[in-house]
C-alpha positions as CSV (number, residue, x, y, z in Angstrom):
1,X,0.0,0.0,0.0
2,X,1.8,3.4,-1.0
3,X,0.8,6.7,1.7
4,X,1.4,9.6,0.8
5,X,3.9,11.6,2.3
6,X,3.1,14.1,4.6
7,X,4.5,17.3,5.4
8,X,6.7,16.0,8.3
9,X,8.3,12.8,6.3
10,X,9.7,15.3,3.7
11,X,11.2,17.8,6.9
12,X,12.6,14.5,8.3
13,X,13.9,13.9,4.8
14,X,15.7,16.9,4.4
15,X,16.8,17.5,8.2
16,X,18.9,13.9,7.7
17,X,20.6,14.7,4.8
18,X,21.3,18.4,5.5
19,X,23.0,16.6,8.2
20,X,24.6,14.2,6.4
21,X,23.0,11.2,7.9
22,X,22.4,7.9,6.4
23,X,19.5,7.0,6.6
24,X,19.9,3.7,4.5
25,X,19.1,0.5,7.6
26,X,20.9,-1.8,4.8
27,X,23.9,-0.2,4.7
28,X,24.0,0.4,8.1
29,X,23.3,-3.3,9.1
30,X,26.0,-4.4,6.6
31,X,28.3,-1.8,7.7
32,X,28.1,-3.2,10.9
33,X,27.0,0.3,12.7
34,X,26.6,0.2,16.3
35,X,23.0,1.2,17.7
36,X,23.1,4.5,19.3
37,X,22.7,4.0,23.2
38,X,19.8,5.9,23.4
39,X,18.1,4.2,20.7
40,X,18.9,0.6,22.8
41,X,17.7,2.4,25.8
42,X,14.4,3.5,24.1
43,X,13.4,0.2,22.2
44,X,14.0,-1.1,25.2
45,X,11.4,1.1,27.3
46,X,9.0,1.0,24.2
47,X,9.0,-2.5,24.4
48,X,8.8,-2.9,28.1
49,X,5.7,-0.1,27.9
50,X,4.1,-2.4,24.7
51,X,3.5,-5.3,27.2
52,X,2.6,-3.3,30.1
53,X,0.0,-1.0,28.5
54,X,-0.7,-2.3,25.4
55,X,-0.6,-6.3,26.2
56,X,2.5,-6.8,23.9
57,X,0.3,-5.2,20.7
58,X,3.9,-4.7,18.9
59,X,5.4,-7.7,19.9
60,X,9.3,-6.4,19.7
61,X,11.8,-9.1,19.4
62,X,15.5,-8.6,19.5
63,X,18.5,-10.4,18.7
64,X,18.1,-11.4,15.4
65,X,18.7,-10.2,11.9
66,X,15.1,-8.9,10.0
67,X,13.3,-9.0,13.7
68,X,10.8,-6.0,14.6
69,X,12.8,-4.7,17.2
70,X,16.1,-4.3,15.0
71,X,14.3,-2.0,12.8
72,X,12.4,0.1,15.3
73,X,16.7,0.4,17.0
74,X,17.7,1.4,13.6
75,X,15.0,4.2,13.2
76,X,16.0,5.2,16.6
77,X,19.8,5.6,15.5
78,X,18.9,7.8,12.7
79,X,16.6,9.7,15.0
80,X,19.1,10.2,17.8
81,X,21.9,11.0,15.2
82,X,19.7,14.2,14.1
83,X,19.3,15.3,17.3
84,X,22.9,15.2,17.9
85,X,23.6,16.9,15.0
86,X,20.9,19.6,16.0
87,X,22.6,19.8,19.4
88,X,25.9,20.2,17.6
89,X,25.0,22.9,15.3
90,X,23.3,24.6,18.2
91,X,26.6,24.4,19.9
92,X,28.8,25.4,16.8
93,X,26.4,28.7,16.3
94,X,24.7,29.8,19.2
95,X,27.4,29.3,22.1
96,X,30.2,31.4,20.9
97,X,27.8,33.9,20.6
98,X,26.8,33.8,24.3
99,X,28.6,36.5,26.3
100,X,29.6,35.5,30.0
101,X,29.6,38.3,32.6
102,X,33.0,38.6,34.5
103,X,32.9,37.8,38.1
């Protein structure tokens, strides 16, 4: 079934590769490219809160190549690797414009 894509998908789009992020889950499952710790973290408590509030509706499985859970950790990488690019570019262009009072 083809969606259309909304307003948000083509932000997302553009916001990953402005950043240079690759958004590709092949190339980086056969790149070998760790998860992101906070993307293991949060599969991890979306899973936990699927059986506790939702009686397991997703089902995540980990630990194997293809299973549910290894995609949802890859589209949390890419999700956590634009916000660290946000917070770097934040860094990069608003801090040095920050003046500190002298004590």
């Amino acid at each position: 079934m083809n969606k259309p894509i909304t307003i948000l998908e083509n932000r997302l789009v553009a916001e990953c590769a402005e950043a240079g992020i690759n958004t590709s889950i092949n190339d980086r499952w056969e790149n070998g490219v760790p998860h992101h710790p906070r993307a293991e973290i949060w599969a991890r408590r979306i899973a936990a809160a699927d059986w506790l509030f939702a009686d397991g509706c997703f089902d995540l499985k980990f630990g194997g190549d293809g299973d549910n859970g290894e995609f949802l950790l890859y589209i949390l990488d890419i999700l956590c690797d634009l916000d660290d690019a946000k917070a770097r570019q934040i860094v990069e262009t608003e801090w040095p414009k920050i003046e500190v009072a002298a004590p």
